[in-house]
N, CA, C and O atoms as a MOPAC input file, in Angstrom:
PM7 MOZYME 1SCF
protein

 N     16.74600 1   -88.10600 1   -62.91300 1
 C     17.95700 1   -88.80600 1   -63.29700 1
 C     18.43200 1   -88.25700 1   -64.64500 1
 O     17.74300 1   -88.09500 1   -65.65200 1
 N     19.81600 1   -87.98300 1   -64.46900 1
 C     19.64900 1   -86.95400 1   -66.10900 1
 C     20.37500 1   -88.57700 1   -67.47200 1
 O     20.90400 1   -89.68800 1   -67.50200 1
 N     20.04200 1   -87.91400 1   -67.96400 1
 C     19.82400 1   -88.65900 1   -69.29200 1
 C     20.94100 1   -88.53300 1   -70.10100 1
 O     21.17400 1   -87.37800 1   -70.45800 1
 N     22.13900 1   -89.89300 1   -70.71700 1
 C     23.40000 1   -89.58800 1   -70.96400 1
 C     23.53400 1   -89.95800 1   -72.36600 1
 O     23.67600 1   -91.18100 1   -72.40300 1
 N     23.55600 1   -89.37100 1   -73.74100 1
 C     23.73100 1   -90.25000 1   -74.76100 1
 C     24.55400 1   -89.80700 1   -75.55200 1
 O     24.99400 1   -88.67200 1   -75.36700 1
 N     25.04500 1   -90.68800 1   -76.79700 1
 C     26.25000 1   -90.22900 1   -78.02900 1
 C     25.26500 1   -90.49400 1   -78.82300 1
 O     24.25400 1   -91.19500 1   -78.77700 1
 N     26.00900 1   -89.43900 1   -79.93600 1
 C     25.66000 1   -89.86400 1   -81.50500 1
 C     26.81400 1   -89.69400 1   -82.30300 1
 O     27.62500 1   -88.76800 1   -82.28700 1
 N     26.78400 1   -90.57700 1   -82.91100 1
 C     28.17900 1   -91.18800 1   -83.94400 1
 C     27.45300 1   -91.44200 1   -85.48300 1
 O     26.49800 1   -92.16700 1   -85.76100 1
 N     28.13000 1   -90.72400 1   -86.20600 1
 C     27.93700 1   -90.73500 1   -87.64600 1
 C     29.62400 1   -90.81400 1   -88.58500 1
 O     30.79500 1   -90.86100 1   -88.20700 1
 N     29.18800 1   -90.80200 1   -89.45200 1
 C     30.22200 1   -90.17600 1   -90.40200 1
 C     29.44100 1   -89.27900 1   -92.00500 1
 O     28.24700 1   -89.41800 1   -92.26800 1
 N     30.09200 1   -88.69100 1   -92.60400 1
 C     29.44300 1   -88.14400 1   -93.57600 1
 C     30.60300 1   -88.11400 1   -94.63500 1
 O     31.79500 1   -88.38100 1   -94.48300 1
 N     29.92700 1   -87.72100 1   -95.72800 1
 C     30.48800 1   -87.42000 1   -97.07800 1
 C     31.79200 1   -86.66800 1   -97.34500 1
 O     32.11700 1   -85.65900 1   -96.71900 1
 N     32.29200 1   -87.05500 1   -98.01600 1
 C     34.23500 1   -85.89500 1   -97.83000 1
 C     33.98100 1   -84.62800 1   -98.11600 1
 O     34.74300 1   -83.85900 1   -97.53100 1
 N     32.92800 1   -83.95400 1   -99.02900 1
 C     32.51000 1   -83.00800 1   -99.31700 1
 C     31.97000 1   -82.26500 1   -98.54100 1
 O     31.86900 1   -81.11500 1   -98.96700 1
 N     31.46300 1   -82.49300 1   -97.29000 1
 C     30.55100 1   -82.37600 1   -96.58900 1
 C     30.95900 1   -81.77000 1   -94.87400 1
 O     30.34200 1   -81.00400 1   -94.13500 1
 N     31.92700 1   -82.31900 1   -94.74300 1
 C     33.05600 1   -82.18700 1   -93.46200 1
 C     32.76800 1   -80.46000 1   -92.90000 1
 O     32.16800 1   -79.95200 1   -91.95200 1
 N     33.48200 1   -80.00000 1   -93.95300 1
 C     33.18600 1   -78.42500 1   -93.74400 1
 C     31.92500 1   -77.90000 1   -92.90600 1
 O     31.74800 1   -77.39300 1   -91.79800 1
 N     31.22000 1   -78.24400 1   -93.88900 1
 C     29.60900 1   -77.94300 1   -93.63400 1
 C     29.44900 1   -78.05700 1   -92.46500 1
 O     29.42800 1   -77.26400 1   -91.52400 1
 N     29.31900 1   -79.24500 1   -92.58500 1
 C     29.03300 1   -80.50900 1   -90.87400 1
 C     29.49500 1   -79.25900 1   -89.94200 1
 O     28.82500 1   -78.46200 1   -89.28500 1
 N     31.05100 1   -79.41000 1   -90.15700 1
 C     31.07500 1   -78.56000 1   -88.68400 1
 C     30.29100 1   -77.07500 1   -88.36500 1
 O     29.94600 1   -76.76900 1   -87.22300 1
 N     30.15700 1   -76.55700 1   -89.07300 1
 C     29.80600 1   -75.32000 1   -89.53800 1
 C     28.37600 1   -75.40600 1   -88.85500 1
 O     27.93000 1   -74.42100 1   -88.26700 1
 N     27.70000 1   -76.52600 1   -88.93200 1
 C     25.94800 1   -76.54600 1   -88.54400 1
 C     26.15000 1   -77.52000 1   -87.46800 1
 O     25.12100 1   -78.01600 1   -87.00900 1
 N     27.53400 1   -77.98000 1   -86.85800 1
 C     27.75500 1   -78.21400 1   -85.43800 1
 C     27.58800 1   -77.24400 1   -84.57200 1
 O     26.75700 1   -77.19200 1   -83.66500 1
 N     28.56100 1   -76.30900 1   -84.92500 1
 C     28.60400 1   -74.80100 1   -84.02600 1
 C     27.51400 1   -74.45200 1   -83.99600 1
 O     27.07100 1   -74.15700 1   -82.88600 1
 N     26.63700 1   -74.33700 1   -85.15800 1
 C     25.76900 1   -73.61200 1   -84.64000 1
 C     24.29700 1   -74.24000 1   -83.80400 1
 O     23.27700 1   -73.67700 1   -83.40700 1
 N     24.72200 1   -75.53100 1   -83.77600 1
 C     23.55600 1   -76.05100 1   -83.12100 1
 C     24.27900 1   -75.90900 1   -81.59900 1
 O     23.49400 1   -75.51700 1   -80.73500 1
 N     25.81800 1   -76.19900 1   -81.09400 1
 C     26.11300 1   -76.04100 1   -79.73900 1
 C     25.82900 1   -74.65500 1   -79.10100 1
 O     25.67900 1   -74.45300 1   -77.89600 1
 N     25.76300 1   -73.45800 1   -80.38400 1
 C     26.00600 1   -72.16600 1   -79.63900 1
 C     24.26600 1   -72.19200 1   -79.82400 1
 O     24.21500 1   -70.96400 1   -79.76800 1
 N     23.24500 1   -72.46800 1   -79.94600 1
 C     21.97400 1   -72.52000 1   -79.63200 1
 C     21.65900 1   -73.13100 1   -78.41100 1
 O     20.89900 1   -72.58600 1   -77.61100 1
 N     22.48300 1   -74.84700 1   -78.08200 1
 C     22.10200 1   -75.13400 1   -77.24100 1
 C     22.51900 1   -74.22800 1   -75.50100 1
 O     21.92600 1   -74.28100 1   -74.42300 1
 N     23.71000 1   -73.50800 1   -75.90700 1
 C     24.85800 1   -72.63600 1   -75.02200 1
 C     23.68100 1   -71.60000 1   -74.89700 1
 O     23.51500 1   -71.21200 1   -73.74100 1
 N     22.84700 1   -71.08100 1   -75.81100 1
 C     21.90100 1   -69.89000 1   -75.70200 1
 C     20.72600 1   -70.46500 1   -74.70200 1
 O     20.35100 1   -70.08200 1   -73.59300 1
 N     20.31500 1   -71.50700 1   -75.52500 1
 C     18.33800 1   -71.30300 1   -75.02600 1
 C     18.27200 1   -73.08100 1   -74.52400 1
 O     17.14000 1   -73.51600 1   -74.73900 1
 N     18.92700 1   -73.81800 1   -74.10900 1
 C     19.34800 1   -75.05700 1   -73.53900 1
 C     19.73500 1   -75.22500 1   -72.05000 1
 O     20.88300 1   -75.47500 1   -71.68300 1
 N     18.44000 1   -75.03000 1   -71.04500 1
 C     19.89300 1   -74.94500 1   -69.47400 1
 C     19.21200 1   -76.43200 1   -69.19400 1
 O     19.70600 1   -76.93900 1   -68.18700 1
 N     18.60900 1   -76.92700 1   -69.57400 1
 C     18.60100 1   -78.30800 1   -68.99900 1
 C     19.55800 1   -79.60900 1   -70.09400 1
 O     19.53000 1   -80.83300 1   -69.97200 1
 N     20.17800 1   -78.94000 1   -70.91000 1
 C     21.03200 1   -79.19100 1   -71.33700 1
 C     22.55800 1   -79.17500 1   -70.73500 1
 O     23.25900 1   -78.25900 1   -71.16600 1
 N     23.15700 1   -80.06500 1   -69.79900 1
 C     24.01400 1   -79.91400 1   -68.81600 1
 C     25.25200 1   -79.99700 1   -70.07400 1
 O     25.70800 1   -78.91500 1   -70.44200 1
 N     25.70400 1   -81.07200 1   -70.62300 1
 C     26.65200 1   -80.81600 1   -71.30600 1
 C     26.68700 1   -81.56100 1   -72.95000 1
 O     26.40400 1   -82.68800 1   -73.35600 1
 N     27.01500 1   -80.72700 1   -73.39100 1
 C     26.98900 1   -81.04100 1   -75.04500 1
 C     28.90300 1   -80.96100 1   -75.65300 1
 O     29.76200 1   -80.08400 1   -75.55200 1
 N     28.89900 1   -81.78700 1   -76.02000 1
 C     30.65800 1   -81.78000 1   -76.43300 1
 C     30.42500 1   -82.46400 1   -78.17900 1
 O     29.63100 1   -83.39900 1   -78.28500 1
 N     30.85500 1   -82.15600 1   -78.95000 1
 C     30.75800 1   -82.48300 1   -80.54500 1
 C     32.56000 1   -83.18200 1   -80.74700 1
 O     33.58600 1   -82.56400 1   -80.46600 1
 N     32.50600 1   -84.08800 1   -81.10300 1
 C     33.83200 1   -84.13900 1   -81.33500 1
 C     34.09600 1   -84.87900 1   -82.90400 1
 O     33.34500 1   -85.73500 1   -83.37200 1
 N     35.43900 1   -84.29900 1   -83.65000 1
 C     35.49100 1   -85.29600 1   -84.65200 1
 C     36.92400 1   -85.96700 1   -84.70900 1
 O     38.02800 1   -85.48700 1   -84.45400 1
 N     36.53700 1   -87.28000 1   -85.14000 1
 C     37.88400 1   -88.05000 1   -85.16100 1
 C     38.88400 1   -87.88500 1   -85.69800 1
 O     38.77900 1   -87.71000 1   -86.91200 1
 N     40.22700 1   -87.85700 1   -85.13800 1
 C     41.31300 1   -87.64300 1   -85.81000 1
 C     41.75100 1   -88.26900 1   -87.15600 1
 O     41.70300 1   -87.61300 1   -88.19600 1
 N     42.16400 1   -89.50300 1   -87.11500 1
 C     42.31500 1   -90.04600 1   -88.13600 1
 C     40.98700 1   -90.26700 1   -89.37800 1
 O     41.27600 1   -90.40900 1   -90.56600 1
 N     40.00900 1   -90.26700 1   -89.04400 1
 C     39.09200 1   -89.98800 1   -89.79600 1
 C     37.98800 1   -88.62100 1   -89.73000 1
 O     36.81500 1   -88.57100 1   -89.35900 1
 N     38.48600 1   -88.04900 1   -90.01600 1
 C     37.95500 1   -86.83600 1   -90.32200 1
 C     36.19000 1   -86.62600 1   -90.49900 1
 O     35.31100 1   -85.92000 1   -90.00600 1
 N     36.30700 1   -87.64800 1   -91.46200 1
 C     34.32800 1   -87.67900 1   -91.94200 1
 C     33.63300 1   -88.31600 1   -90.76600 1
 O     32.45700 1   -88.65300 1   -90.90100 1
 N     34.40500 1   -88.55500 1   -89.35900 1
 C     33.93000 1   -88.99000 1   -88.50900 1
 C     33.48300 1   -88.60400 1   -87.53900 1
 O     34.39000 1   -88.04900 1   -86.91800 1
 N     32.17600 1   -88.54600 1   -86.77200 1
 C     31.83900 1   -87.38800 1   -85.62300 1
 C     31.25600 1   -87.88700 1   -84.61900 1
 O     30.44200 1   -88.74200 1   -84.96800 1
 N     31.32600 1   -87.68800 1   -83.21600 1
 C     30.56600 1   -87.99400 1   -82.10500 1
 C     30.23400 1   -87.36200 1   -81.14700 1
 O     31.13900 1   -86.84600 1   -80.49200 1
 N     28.70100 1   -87.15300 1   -80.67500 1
 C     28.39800 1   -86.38900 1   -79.88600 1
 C     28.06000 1   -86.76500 1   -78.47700 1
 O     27.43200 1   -87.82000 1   -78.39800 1
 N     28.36700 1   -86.05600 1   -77.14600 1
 C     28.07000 1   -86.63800 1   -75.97200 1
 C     27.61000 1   -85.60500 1   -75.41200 1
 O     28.29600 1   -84.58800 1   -75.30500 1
 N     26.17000 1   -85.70500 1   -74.88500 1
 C     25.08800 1   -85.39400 1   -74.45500 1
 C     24.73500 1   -85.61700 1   -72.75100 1
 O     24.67400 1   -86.77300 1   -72.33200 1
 N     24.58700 1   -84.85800 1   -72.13200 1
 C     23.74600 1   -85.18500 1   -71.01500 1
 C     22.75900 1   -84.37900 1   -70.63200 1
 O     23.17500 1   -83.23100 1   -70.78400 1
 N     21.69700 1   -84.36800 1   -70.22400 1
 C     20.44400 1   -83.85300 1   -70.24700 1
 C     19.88200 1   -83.82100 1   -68.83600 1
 O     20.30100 1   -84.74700 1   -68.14300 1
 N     18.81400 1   -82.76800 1   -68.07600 1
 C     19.02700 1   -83.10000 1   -66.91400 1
 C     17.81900 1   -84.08200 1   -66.66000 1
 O     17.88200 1   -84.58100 1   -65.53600 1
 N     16.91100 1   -84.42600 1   -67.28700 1
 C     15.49100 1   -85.07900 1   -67.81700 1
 C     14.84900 1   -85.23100 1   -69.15800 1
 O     15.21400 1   -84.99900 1   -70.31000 1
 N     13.95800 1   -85.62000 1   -68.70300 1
 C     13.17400 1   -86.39700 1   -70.39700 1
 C     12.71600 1   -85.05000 1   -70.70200 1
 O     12.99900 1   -84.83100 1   -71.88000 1
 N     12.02500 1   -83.85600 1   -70.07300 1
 C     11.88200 1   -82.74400 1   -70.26500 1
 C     12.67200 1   -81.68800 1   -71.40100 1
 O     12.22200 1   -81.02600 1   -72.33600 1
 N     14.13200 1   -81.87100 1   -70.82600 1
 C     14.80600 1   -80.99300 1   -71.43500 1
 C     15.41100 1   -81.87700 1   -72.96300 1
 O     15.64900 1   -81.35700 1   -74.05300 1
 N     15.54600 1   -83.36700 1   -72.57000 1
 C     15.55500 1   -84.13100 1   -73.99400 1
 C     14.37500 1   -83.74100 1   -74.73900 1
 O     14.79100 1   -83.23700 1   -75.78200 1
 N     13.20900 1   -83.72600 1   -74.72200 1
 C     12.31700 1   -83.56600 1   -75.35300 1
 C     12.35000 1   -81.99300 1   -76.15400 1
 O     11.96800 1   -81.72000 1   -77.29100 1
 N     13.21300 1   -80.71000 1   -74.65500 1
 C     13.49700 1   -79.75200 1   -75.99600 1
 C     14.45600 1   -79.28600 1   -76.71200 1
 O     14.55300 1   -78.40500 1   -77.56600 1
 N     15.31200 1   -80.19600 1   -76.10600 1
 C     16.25600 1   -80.08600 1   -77.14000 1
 C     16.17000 1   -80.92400 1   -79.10600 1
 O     16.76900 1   -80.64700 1   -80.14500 1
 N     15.15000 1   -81.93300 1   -78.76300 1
 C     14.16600 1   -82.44200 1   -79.70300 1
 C     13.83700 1   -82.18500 1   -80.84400 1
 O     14.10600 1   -82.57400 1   -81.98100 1
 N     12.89300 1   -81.09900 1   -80.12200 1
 C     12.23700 1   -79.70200 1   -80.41800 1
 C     12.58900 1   -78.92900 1   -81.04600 1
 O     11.88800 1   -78.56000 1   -81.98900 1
 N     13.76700 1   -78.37900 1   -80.80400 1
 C     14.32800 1   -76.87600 1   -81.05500 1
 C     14.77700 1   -76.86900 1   -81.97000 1
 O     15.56000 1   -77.80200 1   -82.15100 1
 N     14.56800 1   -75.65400 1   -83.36900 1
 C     14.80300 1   -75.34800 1   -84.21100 1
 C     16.26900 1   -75.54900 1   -84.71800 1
 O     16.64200 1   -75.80300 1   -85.86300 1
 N     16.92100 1   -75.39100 1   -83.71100 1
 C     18.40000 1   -75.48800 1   -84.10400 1
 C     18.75300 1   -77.42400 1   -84.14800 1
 O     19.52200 1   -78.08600 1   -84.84400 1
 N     18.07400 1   -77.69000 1   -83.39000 1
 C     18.24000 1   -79.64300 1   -84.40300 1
 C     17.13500 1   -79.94300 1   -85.35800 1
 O     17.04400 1   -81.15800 1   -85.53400 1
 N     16.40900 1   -79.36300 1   -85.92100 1
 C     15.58100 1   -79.33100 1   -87.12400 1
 C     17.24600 1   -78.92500 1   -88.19300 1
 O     17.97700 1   -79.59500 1   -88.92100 1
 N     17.21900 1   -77.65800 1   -87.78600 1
 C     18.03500 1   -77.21200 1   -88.96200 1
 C     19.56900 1   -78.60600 1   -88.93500 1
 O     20.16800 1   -78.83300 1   -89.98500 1
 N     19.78800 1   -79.02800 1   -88.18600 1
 C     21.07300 1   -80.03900 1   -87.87700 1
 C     20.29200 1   -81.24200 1   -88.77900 1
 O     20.47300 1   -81.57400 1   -89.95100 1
 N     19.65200 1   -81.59500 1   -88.08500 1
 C     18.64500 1   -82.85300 1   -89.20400 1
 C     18.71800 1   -82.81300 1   -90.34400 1
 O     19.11600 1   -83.79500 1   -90.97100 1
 N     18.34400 1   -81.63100 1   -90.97100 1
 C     18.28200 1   -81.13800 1   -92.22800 1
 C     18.70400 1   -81.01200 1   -93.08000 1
 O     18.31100 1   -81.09800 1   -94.24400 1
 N     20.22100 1   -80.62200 1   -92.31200 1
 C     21.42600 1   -80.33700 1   -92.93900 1
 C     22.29100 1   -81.77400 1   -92.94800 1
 O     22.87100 1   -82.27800 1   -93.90900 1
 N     22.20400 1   -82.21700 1   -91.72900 1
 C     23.32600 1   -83.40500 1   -92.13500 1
 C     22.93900 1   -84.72600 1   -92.24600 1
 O     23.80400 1   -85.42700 1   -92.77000 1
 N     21.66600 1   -85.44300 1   -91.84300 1
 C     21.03300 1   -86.52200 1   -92.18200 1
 C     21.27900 1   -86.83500 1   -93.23000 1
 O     21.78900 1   -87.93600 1   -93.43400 1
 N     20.90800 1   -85.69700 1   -94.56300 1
 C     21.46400 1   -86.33100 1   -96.31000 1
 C     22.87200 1   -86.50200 1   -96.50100 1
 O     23.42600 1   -86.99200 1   -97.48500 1
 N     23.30000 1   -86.12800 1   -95.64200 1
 C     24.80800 1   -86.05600 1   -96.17000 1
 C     25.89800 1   -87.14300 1   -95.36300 1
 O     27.07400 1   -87.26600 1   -95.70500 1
 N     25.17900 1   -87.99200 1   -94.08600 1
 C     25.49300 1   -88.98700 1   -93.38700 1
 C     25.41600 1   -90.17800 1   -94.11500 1
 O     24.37600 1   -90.47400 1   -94.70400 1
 N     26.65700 1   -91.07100 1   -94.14100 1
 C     26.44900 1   -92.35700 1   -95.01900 1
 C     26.08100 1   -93.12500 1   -94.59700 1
 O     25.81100 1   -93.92800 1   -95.49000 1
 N     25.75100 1   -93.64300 1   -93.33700 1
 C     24.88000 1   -94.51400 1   -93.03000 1
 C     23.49700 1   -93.68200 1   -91.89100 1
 O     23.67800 1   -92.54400 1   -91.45800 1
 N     22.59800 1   -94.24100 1   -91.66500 1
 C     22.05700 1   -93.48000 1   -90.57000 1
 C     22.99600 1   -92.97400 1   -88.87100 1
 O     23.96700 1   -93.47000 1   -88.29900 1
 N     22.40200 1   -92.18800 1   -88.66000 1
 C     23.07900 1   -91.59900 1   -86.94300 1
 C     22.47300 1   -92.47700 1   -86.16300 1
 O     21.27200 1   -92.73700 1   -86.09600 1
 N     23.98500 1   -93.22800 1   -85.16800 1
 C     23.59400 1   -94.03200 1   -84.44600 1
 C     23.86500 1   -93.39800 1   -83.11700 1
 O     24.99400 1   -93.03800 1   -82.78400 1
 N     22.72000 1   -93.26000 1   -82.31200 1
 C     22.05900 1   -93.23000 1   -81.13800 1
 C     22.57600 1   -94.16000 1   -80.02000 1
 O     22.47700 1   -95.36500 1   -80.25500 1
 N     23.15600 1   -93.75700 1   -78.74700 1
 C     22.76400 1   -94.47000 1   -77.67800 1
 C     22.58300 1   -94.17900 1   -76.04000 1
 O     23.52600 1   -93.50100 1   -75.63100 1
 N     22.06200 1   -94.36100 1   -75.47900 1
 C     21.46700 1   -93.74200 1   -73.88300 1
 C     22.64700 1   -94.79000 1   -73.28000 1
 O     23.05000 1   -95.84700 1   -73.76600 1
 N     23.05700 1   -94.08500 1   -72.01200 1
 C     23.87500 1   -94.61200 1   -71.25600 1
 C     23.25100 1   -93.92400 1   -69.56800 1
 O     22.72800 1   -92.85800 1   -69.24200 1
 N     23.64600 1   -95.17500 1   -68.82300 1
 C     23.60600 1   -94.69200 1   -67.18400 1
 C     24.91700 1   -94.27700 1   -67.07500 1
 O     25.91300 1   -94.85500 1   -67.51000 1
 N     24.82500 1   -92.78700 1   -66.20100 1
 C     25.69000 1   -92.13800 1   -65.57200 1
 C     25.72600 1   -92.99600 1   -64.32300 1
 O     24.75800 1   -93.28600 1   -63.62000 1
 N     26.87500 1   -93.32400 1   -64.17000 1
 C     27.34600 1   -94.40700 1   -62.48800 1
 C     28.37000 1   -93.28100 1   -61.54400 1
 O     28.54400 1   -93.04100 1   -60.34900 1
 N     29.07000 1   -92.61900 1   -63.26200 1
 C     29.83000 1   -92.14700 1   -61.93300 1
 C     30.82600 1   -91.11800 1   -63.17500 1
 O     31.11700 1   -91.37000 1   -64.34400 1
 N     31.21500 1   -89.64800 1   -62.11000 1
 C     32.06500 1   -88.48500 1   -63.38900 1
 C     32.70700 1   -87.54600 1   -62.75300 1
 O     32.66100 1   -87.29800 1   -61.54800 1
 N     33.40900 1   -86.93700 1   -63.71200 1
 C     33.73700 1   -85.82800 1   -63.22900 1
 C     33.16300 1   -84.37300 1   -64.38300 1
 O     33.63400 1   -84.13100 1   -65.49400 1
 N     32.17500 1   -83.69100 1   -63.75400 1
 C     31.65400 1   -82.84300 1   -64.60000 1
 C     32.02100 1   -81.07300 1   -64.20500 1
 O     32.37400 1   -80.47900 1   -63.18600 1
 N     31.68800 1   -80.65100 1   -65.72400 1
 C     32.10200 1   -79.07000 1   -65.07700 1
 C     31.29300 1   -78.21500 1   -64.34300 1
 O     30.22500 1   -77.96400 1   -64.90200 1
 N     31.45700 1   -77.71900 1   -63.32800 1
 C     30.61500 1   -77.03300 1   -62.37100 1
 C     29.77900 1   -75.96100 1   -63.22900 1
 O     30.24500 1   -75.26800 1   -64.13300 1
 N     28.59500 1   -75.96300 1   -62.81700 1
 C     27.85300 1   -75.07700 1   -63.14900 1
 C     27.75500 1   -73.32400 1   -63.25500 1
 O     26.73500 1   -72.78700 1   -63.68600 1

């Protein structure tokens, strides 16, 4: 059953730049060495800018576990955890029903 979640933060005004900067490069890692990684989308809010959300689907606890793992969300952790004003909020959702991009 694949595994569906967001993460929603916001960060520092200073910081925006950055952020995206160690977005890309965590999507073009997951785009590299991620195939149980079905879809990863980063988005940031219009009207608030310092605002970001990520939507995730995974095809198992397997490939959650390496995407986890993988160096390229160490370095994301690293980088934007200090610079997030409140903690990153997390949440798992059931897929019921979509329209996704073909493989």
């Amino acid at each position: 059953m694949p595994i569906c979640m967001t993460a929603r933060y916001r960060v520092r005004p200073h910081f925006v730049e950055e952020c995206k900067r160690v977005i890309r490069e965590l999507v073009e890692y997951v785009n590299s060495h991620e195939p149980g990684t079905t879809l990863y989308l980063a988005q940031q809010d219009i009207l608030d800018p310092m605002s970001f959300q990520h939507l995730l689907i995974f095809e198992n606890e397997a490939a959650l576990a390496a995407h986890q793992q993988s160096p390229a969300s160490a370095r994301f952790v690293q980088a934007v955890y200090p610079e997030a004003i409140k903690p990153l909020e997390f949440n798992e959702y059931d897929l019921f029903a979509a329209k996704l991009p073909k493989a």
